[in-house]
VOMI-601295 format. One record per residue (C-alpha): residue number from 0; chain; x, y, z. Coordinates in steps of 0.05 Angstrom, whole numbers, padded with zeros to 5 digits. Layout:
[NUM, 'A', [X, Y, Z]]
...
END
This chain:
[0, 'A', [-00377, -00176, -00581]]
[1, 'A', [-00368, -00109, -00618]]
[2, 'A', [-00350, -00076, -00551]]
[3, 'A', [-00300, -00126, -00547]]
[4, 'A', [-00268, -00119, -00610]]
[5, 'A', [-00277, -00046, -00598]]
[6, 'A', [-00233, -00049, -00530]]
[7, 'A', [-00184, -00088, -00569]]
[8, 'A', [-00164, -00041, -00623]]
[9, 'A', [-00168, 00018, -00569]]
[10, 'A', [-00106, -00024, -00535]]
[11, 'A', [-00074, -00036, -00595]]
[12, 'A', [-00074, 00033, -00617]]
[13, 'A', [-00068, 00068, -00534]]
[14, 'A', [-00029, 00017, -00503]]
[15, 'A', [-00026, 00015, -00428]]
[16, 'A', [00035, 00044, -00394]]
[17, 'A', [00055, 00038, -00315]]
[18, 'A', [00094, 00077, -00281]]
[19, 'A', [00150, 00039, -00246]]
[20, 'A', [00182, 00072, -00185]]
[21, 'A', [00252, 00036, -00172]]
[22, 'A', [00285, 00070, -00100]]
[23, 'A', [00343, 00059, -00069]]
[24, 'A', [00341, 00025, 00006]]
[25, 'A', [00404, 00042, 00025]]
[26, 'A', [00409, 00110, 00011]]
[27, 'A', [00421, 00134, 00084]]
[28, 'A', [00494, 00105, 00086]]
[29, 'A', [00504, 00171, 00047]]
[30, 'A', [00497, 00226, 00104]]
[31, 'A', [00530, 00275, 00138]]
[32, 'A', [00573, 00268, 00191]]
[33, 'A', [00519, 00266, 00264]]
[34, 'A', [00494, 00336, 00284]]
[35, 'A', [00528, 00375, 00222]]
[36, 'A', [00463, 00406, 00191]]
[37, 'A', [00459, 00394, 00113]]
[38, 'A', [00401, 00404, 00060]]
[39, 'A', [00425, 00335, 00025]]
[40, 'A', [00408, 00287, 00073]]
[41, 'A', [00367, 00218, 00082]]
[42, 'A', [00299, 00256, 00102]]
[43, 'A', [00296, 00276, 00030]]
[44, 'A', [00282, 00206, 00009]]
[45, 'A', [00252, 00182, 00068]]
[46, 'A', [00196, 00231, 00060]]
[47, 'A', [00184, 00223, -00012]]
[48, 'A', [00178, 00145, -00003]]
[49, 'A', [00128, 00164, 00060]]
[50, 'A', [00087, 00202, 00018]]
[51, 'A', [00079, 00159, -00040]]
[52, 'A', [00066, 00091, 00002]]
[53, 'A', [00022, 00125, 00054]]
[54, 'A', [-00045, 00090, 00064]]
[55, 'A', [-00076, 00163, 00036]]
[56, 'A', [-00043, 00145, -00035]]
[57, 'A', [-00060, 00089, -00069]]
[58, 'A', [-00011, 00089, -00124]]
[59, 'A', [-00009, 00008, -00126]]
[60, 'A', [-00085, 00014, -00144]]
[61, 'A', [-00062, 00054, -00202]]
[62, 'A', [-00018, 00004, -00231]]
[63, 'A', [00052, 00034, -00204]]
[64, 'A', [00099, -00009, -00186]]
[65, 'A', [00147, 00008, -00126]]
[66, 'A', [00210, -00040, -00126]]
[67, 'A', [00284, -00033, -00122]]
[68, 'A', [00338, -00045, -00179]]
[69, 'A', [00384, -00105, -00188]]
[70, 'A', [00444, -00099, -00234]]
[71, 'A', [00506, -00142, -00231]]
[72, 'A', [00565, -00101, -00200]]
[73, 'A', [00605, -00109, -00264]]
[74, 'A', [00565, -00065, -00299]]
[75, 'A', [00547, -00010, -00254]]
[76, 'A', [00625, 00000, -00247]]
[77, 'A', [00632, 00001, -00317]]
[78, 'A', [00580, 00046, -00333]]
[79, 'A', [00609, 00088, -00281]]
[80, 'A', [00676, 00089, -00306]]
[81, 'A', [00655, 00115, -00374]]
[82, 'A', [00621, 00168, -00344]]
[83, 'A', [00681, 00191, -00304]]
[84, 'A', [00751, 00203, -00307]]
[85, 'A', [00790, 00139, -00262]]
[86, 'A', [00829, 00186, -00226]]
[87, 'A', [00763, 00221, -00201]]
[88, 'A', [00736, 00154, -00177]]
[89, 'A', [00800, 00131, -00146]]
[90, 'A', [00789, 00198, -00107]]
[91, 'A', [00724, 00189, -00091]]
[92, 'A', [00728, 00117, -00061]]
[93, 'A', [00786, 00137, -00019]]
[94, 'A', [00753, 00199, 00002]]
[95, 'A', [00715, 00212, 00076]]
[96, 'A', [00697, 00286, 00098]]
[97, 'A', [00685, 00337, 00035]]
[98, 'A', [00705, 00338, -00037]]
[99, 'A', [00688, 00406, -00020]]
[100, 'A', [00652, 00461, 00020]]
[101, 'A', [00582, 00433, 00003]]
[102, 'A', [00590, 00358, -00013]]
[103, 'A', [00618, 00314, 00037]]
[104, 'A', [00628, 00239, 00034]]
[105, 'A', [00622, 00193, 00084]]
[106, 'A', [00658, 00127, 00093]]
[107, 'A', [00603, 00091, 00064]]
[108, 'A', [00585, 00141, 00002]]
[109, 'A', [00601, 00108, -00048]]
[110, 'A', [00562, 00044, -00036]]
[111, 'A', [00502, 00090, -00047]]
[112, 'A', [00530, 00117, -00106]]
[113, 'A', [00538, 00047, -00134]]
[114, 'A', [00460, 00027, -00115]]
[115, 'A', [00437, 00095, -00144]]
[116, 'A', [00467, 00090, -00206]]
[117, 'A', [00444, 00018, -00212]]
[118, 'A', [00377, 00052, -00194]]
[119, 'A', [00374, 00097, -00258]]
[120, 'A', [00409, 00044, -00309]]
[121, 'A', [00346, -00003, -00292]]
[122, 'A', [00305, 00054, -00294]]
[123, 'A', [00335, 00062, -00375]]
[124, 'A', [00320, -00012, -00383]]
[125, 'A', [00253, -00004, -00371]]
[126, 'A', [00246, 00057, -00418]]
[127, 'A', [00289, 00025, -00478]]
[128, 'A', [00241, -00026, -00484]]
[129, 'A', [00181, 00019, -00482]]
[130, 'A', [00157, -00008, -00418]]
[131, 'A', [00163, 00060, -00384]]
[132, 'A', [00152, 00109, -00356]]
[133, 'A', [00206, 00101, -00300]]
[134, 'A', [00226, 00150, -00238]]
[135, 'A', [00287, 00135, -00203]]
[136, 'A', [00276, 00149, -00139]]
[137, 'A', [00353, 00162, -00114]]
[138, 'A', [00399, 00218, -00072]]
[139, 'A', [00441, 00247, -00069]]
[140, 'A', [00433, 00292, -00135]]
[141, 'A', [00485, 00271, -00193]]
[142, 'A', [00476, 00336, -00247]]
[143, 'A', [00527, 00378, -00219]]
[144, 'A', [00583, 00315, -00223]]
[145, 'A', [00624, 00329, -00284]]
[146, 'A', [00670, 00284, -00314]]
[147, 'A', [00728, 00293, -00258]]
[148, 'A', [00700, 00328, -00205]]
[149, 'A', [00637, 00315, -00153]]
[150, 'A', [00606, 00388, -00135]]
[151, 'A', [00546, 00418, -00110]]
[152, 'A', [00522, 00356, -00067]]
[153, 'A', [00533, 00311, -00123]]
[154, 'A', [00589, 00254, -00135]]
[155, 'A', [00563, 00218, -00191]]
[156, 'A', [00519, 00247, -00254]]
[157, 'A', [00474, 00196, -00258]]
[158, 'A', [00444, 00227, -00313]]
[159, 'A', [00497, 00225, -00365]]
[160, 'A', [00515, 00151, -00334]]
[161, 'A', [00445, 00129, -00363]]
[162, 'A', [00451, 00173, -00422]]
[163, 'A', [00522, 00140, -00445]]
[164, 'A', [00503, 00075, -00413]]
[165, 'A', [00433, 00084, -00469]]
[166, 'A', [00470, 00099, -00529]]
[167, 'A', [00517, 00042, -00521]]
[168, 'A', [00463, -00014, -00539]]
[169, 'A', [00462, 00018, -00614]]
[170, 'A', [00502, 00055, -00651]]
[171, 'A', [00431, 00078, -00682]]
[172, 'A', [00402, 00098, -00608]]
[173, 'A', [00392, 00174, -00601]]
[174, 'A', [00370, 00205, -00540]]
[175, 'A', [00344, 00268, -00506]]
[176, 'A', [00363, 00292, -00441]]
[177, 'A', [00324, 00352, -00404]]
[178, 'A', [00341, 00379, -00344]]
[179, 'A', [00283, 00408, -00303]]
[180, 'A', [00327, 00423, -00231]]
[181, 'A', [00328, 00497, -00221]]
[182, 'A', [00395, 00494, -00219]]
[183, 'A', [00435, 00486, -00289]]
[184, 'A', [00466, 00415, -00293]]
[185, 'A', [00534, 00430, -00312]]
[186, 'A', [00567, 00363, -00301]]
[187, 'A', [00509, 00334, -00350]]
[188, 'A', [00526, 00385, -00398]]
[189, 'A', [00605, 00374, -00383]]
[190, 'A', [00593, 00295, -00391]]
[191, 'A', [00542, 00302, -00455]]
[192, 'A', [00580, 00362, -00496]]
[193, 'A', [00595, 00343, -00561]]
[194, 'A', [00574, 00277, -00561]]
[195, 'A', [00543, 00246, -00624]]
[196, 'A', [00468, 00218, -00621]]
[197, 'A', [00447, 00262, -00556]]
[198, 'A', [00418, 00328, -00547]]
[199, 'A', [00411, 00366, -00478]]
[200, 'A', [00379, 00424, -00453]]
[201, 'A', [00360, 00452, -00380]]
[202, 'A', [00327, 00512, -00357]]
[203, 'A', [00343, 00537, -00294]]
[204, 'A', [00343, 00601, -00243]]
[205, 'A', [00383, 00655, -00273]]
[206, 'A', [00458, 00679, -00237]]
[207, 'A', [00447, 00617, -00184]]
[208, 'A', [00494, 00562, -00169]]
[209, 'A', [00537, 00535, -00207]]
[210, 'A', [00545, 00602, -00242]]
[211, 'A', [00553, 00572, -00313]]
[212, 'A', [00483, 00576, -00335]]
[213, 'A', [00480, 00630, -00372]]
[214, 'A', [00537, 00643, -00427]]
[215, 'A', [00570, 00602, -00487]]
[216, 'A', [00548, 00527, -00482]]
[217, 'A', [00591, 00477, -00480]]
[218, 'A', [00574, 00437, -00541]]
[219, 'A', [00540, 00443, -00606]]
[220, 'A', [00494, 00399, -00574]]
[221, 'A', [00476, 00438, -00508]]
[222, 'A', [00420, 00476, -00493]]
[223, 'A', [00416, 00538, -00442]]
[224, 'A', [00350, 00575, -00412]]
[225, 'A', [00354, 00614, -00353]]
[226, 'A', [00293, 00647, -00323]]
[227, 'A', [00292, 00706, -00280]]
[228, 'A', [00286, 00700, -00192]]
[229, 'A', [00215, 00700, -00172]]
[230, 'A', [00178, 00681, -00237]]
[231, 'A', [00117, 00635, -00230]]
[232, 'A', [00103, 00573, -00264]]
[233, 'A', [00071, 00602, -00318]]
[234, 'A', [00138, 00620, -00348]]
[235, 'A', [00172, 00569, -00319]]
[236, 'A', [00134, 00524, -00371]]
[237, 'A', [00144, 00562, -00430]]
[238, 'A', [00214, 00553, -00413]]
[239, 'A', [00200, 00475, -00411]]
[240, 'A', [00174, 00472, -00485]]
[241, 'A', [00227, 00516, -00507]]
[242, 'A', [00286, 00456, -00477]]
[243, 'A', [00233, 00409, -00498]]
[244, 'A', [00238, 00431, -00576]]
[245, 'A', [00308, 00436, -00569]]
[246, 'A', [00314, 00356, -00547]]
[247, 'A', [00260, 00329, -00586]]
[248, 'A', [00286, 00359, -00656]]
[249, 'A', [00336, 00307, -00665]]
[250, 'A', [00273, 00251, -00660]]
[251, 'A', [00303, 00211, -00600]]
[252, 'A', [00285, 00148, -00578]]
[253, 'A', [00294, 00155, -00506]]
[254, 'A', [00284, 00208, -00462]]
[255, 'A', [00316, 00225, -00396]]
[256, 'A', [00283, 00283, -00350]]
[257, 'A', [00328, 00301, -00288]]
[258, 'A', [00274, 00322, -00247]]
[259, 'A', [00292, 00374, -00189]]
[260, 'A', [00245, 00400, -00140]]
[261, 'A', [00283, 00459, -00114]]
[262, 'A', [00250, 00511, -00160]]
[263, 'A', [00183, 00505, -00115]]
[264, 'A', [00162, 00564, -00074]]
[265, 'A', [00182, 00530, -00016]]
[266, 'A', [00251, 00508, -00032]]
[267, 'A', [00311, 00545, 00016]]
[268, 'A', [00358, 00545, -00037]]
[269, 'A', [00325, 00577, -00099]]
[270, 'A', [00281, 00635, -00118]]
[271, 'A', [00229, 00609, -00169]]
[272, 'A', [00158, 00605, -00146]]
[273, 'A', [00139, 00541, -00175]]
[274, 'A', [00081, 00497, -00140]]
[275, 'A', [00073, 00421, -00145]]
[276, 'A', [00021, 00426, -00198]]
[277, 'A', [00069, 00465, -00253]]
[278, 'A', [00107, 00399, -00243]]
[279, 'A', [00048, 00358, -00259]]
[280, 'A', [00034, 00405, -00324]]
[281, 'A', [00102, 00397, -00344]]
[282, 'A', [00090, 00314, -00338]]
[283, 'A', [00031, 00320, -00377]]
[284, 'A', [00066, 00371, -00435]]
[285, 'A', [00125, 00321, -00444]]
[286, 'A', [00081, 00255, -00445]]
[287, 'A', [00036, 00293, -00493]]
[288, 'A', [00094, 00301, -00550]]
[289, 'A', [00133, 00240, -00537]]
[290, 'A', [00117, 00163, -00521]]
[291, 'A', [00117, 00157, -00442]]
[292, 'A', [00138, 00087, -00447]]
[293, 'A', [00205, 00114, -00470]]
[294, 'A', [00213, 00164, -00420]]
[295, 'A', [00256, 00153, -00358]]
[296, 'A', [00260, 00212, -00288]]
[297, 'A', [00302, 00213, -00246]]
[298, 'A', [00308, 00254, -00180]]
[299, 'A', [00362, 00314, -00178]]
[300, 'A', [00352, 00368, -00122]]
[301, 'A', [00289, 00381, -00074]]
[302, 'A', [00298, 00413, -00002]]
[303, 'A', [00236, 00419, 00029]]
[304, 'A', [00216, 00352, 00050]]
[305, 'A', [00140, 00364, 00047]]
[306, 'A', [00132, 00408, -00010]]
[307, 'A', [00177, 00364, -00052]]
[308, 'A', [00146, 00298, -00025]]
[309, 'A', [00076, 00323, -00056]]
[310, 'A', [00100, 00346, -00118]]
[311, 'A', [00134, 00275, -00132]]
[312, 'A', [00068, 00259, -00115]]
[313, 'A', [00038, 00303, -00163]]
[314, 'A', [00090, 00277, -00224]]
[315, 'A', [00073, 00217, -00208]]
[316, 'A', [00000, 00215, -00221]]
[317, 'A', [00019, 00259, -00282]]
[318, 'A', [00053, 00198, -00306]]
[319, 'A', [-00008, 00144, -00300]]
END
Protein backbone atom coordinates (compact mmCIF):
# COMPACT_ATOMS: atom_id res chain seq x y z
CA UNK A 1 0.00 0.00 0.00
CA UNK A 2 2.83 2.46 0.81
CA UNK A 3 4.42 1.62 -2.54
CA UNK A 4 1.33 2.61 -3.97
CA UNK A 5 0.85 5.78 -2.41
CA UNK A 6 4.51 6.21 -3.06
CA UNK A 7 4.02 5.78 -7.03
CA UNK A 8 1.24 8.12 -6.72
CA UNK A 9 2.86 11.21 -5.41
CA UNK A 10 5.96 10.34 -7.77
CA UNK A 11 3.20 10.99 -10.72
CA UNK A 12 1.85 13.79 -9.27
CA UNK A 13 4.98 15.50 -8.79
CA UNK A 14 6.95 13.77 -12.46
CA UNK A 15 4.12 13.51 -14.56
CA UNK A 16 4.33 11.36 -17.58
CA UNK A 17 4.93 13.06 -20.91
CA UNK A 18 4.69 11.36 -24.64
CA UNK A 19 6.12 12.37 -27.40
CA UNK A 20 3.62 12.83 -30.20
CA UNK A 21 5.03 12.68 -33.78
CA UNK A 22 2.28 14.35 -36.18
CA UNK A 23 3.71 13.94 -40.23
CA UNK A 24 2.46 14.99 -43.12
CA UNK A 25 1.26 12.18 -45.87
CA UNK A 26 1.19 14.17 -48.57
CA UNK A 27 4.23 15.84 -48.57
CA UNK A 28 5.57 14.46 -51.95
CA UNK A 29 3.07 16.69 -54.04
CA UNK A 30 5.83 19.22 -53.18
CA UNK A 31 8.84 18.10 -55.54
CA UNK A 32 10.78 19.06 -58.11
CA UNK A 33 10.04 18.94 -61.48
CA UNK A 34 11.17 14.74 -62.76
CA UNK A 35 14.98 14.28 -63.22
CA UNK A 36 15.97 17.97 -61.98
CA UNK A 37 18.27 16.99 -58.99
CA UNK A 38 17.42 18.99 -55.67
CA UNK A 39 18.50 18.56 -51.89
CA UNK A 40 14.69 19.45 -50.86
CA UNK A 41 12.96 16.65 -51.97
CA UNK A 42 10.35 13.79 -50.74
CA UNK A 43 13.28 11.28 -49.71
CA UNK A 44 13.95 13.61 -46.91
CA UNK A 45 10.75 12.65 -45.24
CA UNK A 46 10.39 9.41 -46.55
CA UNK A 47 13.52 8.30 -44.86
CA UNK A 48 12.96 9.91 -41.59
CA UNK A 49 9.43 8.23 -41.32
CA UNK A 50 11.42 4.78 -42.43
CA UNK A 51 13.63 5.12 -39.77
CA UNK A 52 11.41 5.86 -36.99
CA UNK A 53 8.60 3.08 -37.85
CA UNK A 54 11.15 0.45 -38.83
CA UNK A 55 10.58 -2.89 -37.04
CA UNK A 56 14.36 -2.09 -35.40
CA UNK A 57 12.66 0.96 -33.47
CA UNK A 58 10.13 0.52 -31.29
CA UNK A 59 9.07 3.96 -30.58
CA UNK A 60 5.22 2.85 -30.08
CA UNK A 61 6.62 0.66 -27.15
CA UNK A 62 7.83 3.84 -25.76
CA UNK A 63 4.64 5.62 -25.64
CA UNK A 64 5.13 7.88 -28.94
CA UNK A 65 2.45 8.40 -30.84
CA UNK A 66 2.83 8.66 -34.72
CA UNK A 67 -0.45 10.26 -36.33
CA UNK A 68 -1.24 13.02 -38.73
CA UNK A 69 -2.92 16.52 -38.00
CA UNK A 70 -6.54 17.59 -38.67
CA UNK A 71 -7.38 21.26 -38.66
CA UNK A 72 -10.34 22.83 -40.43
CA UNK A 73 -9.16 24.69 -43.63
CA UNK A 74 -10.49 27.98 -42.23
CA UNK A 75 -7.95 28.19 -39.87
CA UNK A 76 -4.87 27.03 -41.45
CA UNK A 77 -5.54 29.89 -44.09
CA UNK A 78 -5.99 32.26 -41.53
CA UNK A 79 -3.10 31.49 -39.60
CA UNK A 80 -1.33 31.65 -42.76
CA UNK A 81 -2.45 34.90 -43.75
CA UNK A 82 -1.20 36.53 -40.57
CA UNK A 83 1.97 35.22 -41.05
CA UNK A 84 2.30 36.58 -44.55
CA UNK A 85 1.78 39.45 -46.58
CA UNK A 86 -1.60 38.54 -49.18
CA UNK A 87 0.19 39.65 -52.01
CA UNK A 88 2.95 36.99 -51.24
CA UNK A 89 0.33 34.24 -51.02
CA UNK A 90 -1.57 35.36 -54.04
CA UNK A 91 1.93 34.81 -55.64
CA UNK A 92 2.60 31.76 -54.28
CA UNK A 93 -0.71 29.95 -55.20
CA UNK A 94 -0.44 31.11 -58.72
CA UNK A 95 3.11 30.22 -58.92
CA UNK A 96 4.63 26.82 -60.80
CA UNK A 97 8.56 26.60 -61.54
CA UNK A 98 10.83 28.85 -58.98
CA UNK A 99 10.20 31.71 -56.72
CA UNK A 100 13.78 31.63 -57.29
CA UNK A 101 17.12 29.91 -58.10
CA UNK A 102 16.80 27.41 -55.17
CA UNK A 103 13.03 27.05 -54.37
CA UNK A 104 10.78 25.94 -56.94
CA UNK A 105 7.06 25.23 -56.68
CA UNK A 106 5.22 22.85 -58.25
CA UNK A 107 1.58 22.88 -59.30
CA UNK A 108 0.61 21.16 -56.30
CA UNK A 109 2.95 23.12 -53.62
CA UNK A 110 0.86 24.71 -51.90
CA UNK A 111 -1.46 21.92 -50.84
CA UNK A 112 1.58 20.74 -48.89
CA UNK A 113 2.14 23.93 -47.54
CA UNK A 114 -1.46 23.99 -46.26
CA UNK A 115 -1.07 20.22 -44.58
CA UNK A 116 2.33 21.27 -43.10
CA UNK A 117 1.35 24.14 -41.52
CA UNK A 118 -1.74 22.39 -40.21
CA UNK A 119 0.99 19.91 -39.10
CA UNK A 120 2.84 22.38 -36.72
CA UNK A 121 -0.47 24.39 -35.43
CA UNK A 122 -1.60 20.81 -33.96
CA UNK A 123 1.73 20.26 -32.99
CA UNK A 124 1.26 23.87 -30.72
CA UNK A 125 -2.10 22.44 -29.53
CA UNK A 126 -0.60 19.73 -28.08
CA UNK A 127 2.14 21.78 -26.30
CA UNK A 128 -0.33 24.69 -25.07
CA UNK A 129 -1.99 22.30 -23.10
CA UNK A 130 1.05 20.72 -21.65
CA UNK A 131 0.44 17.51 -23.33
CA UNK A 132 3.76 17.77 -25.23
CA UNK A 133 6.39 17.25 -26.27
CA UNK A 134 5.43 17.44 -30.06
CA UNK A 135 7.74 17.09 -33.43
CA UNK A 136 6.28 18.10 -36.55
CA UNK A 137 7.43 15.96 -38.85
CA UNK A 138 6.97 18.30 -42.22
CA UNK A 139 9.11 19.59 -45.56
CA UNK A 140 9.84 21.51 -47.11
CA UNK A 141 11.76 23.84 -44.49
CA UNK A 142 9.67 27.18 -43.60
CA UNK A 143 12.62 29.46 -41.55
CA UNK A 144 13.96 31.15 -44.41
CA UNK A 145 10.08 32.42 -45.57
CA UNK A 146 9.85 35.95 -44.43
CA UNK A 147 6.82 37.88 -44.34
CA UNK A 148 6.63 38.51 -48.36
CA UNK A 149 8.99 36.43 -49.82
CA UNK A 150 9.61 32.31 -49.95
CA UNK A 151 13.64 31.72 -50.15
CA UNK A 152 16.08 29.24 -49.52
CA UNK A 153 13.72 26.11 -50.19
CA UNK A 154 11.20 27.49 -48.05
CA UNK A 155 7.57 29.05 -48.89
CA UNK A 156 5.96 29.25 -45.69
CA UNK A 157 7.70 29.91 -42.05
CA UNK A 158 5.96 27.59 -40.29
CA UNK A 159 7.65 28.58 -37.37
CA UNK A 160 6.48 32.09 -36.86
CA UNK A 161 2.85 30.70 -38.19
CA UNK A 162 2.77 28.65 -34.83
CA UNK A 163 4.44 31.27 -32.93
CA UNK A 164 1.68 34.11 -33.93
CA UNK A 165 -0.94 31.45 -34.27
CA UNK A 166 0.30 30.66 -30.03
CA UNK A 167 0.12 34.04 -28.82
CA UNK A 168 -3.26 34.69 -30.23
CA UNK A 169 -5.16 32.37 -27.58
CA UNK A 170 -4.00 35.06 -24.75
CA UNK A 171 -3.07 38.24 -24.65
CA UNK A 172 -0.99 36.84 -21.45
CA UNK A 173 0.75 33.90 -23.63
CA UNK A 174 4.53 34.45 -24.07
CA UNK A 175 6.65 32.28 -26.01
CA UNK A 176 10.18 31.26 -26.91
CA UNK A 177 11.35 30.42 -30.20
CA UNK A 178 14.96 28.76 -30.85
CA UNK A 179 16.27 27.98 -33.91
CA UNK A 180 18.74 25.10 -33.97
CA UNK A 181 19.15 24.81 -38.22
CA UNK A 182 22.68 25.67 -39.06
CA UNK A 183 21.50 28.05 -41.11
CA UNK A 184 20.16 31.50 -39.51
CA UNK A 185 16.31 31.69 -39.86
CA UNK A 186 15.85 35.00 -41.23
CA UNK A 187 12.24 34.88 -42.24
CA UNK A 188 11.52 33.74 -38.42
CA UNK A 189 13.42 36.58 -37.30
CA UNK A 190 11.78 38.91 -40.17
CA UNK A 191 8.16 37.50 -39.07
CA UNK A 192 8.99 37.62 -35.07
CA UNK A 193 11.03 41.15 -34.85
CA UNK A 194 9.56 43.38 -32.61
CA UNK A 195 6.79 41.58 -31.64
CA UNK A 196 5.49 41.87 -28.02
CA UNK A 197 5.33 38.52 -25.74
CA UNK A 198 8.08 36.50 -27.99
CA UNK A 199 11.68 36.14 -27.84
CA UNK A 200 13.93 34.44 -30.60
CA UNK A 201 17.29 33.37 -30.95
CA UNK A 202 19.24 30.90 -33.46
CA UNK A 203 22.71 29.90 -33.70
CA UNK A 204 23.99 29.00 -36.85
CA UNK A 205 27.26 28.43 -39.23
CA UNK A 206 29.04 31.65 -39.51
CA UNK A 207 29.19 33.73 -43.34
CA UNK A 208 26.69 30.82 -44.76
CA UNK A 209 23.41 31.26 -46.46
CA UNK A 210 21.29 33.59 -46.05
CA UNK A 211 24.16 35.94 -45.28
CA UNK A 212 22.29 37.91 -42.54
CA UNK A 213 23.43 36.02 -39.56
CA UNK A 214 25.85 37.83 -38.35
CA UNK A 215 25.32 41.78 -37.89
CA UNK A 216 22.55 44.17 -36.28
CA UNK A 217 19.38 42.08 -35.39
CA UNK A 218 16.37 42.84 -36.46
CA UNK A 219 14.44 43.43 -33.34
CA UNK A 220 14.92 44.19 -29.78
CA UNK A 221 13.72 40.85 -29.43
CA UNK A 222 16.19 38.84 -31.74
CA UNK A 223 18.89 36.88 -30.88
CA UNK A 224 22.14 36.15 -33.12
CA UNK A 225 25.09 33.39 -32.58
CA UNK A 226 27.17 32.34 -35.24
CA UNK A 227 29.79 29.68 -34.83
CA UNK A 228 32.81 29.24 -36.82
CA UNK A 229 33.04 26.35 -40.12
CA UNK A 230 34.25 23.09 -38.81
CA UNK A 231 33.59 23.39 -35.01
CA UNK A 232 32.43 20.21 -33.20
CA UNK A 233 29.54 19.75 -31.07
CA UNK A 234 31.11 20.63 -28.18
CA UNK A 235 30.80 24.28 -29.04
CA UNK A 236 27.98 23.90 -30.92
CA UNK A 237 26.21 23.37 -27.48
CA UNK A 238 27.58 26.07 -25.67
CA UNK A 239 26.15 28.03 -28.34
CA UNK A 240 22.69 26.22 -27.58
CA UNK A 241 22.56 27.43 -23.87
CA UNK A 242 23.71 30.75 -24.81
CA UNK A 243 20.13 31.16 -27.40
CA UNK A 244 18.63 29.05 -24.75
CA UNK A 245 19.18 31.90 -21.91
CA UNK A 246 18.36 34.36 -24.28
CA UNK A 247 14.62 32.71 -24.91
CA UNK A 248 13.99 31.48 -21.62
CA UNK A 249 14.64 34.99 -19.73
CA UNK A 250 11.36 36.32 -20.59
CA UNK A 251 9.74 32.98 -18.60
CA UNK A 252 7.65 31.67 -21.65
CA UNK A 253 5.09 29.41 -21.65
CA UNK A 254 5.61 27.66 -24.80
CA UNK A 255 8.52 26.83 -26.53
CA UNK A 256 9.14 26.30 -30.25
CA UNK A 257 12.59 24.59 -31.41
CA UNK A 258 13.08 24.70 -35.32
CA UNK A 259 15.11 21.78 -35.44
CA UNK A 260 17.57 21.52 -38.59
CA UNK A 261 19.77 18.68 -39.27
CA UNK A 262 22.07 20.20 -41.75
CA UNK A 263 24.83 21.14 -39.27
CA UNK A 264 25.79 17.23 -39.03
CA UNK A 265 29.11 16.14 -40.37
CA UNK A 266 27.50 14.62 -43.05
CA UNK A 267 25.31 17.35 -44.36
CA UNK A 268 26.34 18.68 -48.27
CA UNK A 269 25.34 22.01 -47.58
CA UNK A 270 27.08 23.14 -44.28
CA UNK A 271 30.43 22.94 -42.57
CA UNK A 272 29.76 22.15 -38.81
CA UNK A 273 30.77 18.75 -37.60
CA UNK A 274 27.91 17.95 -35.52
CA UNK A 275 26.90 14.09 -34.95
CA UNK A 276 23.39 12.80 -34.09
CA UNK A 277 24.19 12.51 -30.46
CA UNK A 278 25.01 16.50 -29.94
CA UNK A 279 21.32 16.60 -31.06
CA UNK A 280 20.26 14.29 -28.47
CA UNK A 281 22.37 16.45 -25.73
CA UNK A 282 20.84 19.42 -26.91
CA UNK A 283 17.09 17.55 -26.31
CA UNK A 284 18.12 16.60 -23.04
CA UNK A 285 19.71 20.40 -22.04
CA UNK A 286 16.39 22.09 -23.16
CA UNK A 287 13.96 19.51 -21.45
CA UNK A 288 16.22 19.86 -18.45
CA UNK A 289 15.41 23.81 -17.89
CA UNK A 290 12.00 23.94 -19.25
CA UNK A 291 8.67 21.71 -18.98
CA UNK A 292 8.75 19.24 -22.11
CA UNK A 293 5.09 19.10 -22.13
CA UNK A 294 5.22 22.69 -23.35
CA UNK A 295 7.71 22.25 -25.84
CA UNK A 296 6.81 21.84 -29.54
CA UNK A 297 9.90 20.78 -32.77
CA UNK A 298 9.51 21.11 -35.71
CA UNK A 299 11.71 19.99 -38.74
CA UNK A 300 13.69 22.86 -40.78
CA UNK A 301 16.70 21.64 -43.00
CA UNK A 302 18.52 18.04 -43.12
CA UNK A 303 20.24 16.73 -46.42
CA UNK A 304 21.63 13.59 -45.87
CA UNK A 305 18.88 11.18 -45.73
CA UNK A 306 20.59 8.68 -43.41
CA UNK A 307 22.52 10.73 -41.15
CA UNK A 308 19.53 12.97 -40.57
CA UNK A 309 17.03 10.02 -40.34
CA UNK A 310 19.17 8.75 -37.16
CA UNK A 311 19.54 11.82 -35.52
CA UNK A 312 15.62 12.42 -35.61
CA UNK A 313 15.95 9.20 -34.24
CA UNK A 314 18.28 10.24 -31.68
CA UNK A 315 15.92 13.58 -30.64
CA UNK A 316 13.42 11.53 -30.41
CA UNK A 317 14.43 9.19 -27.76
CA UNK A 318 15.90 12.39 -26.14
CA UNK A 319 12.36 13.41 -25.85
CA UNK A 320 10.80 10.19 -23.98
Amino acid sequence: MKTLIALFIISIVHPVTNLTIIHQPNHALHAPPPGVPHAERPDRLNSIMSKLTSDDTDLAASGVTITTASNPLQRVEASINQTHASSYISLLRKTVGGLNSDTYVAPTSYRTMLTASSCWLSCMDIAAESKGPAFALTRPPGHHATKSSGMGFCLINFCALSALSYLSLSSSSRVGVLDIDVHFGNGSADILADVDRVRFASVHEKGIYPGSGEGEPEGSNIFKLSVESGCLGSEWLLGVEKCLDYVLADEPDLLIVSVGYDALTEDPLAGLNLKGEDYQQAMKMITKRFPKERTMLGLEGGYDLEATADAVLKTCEALI
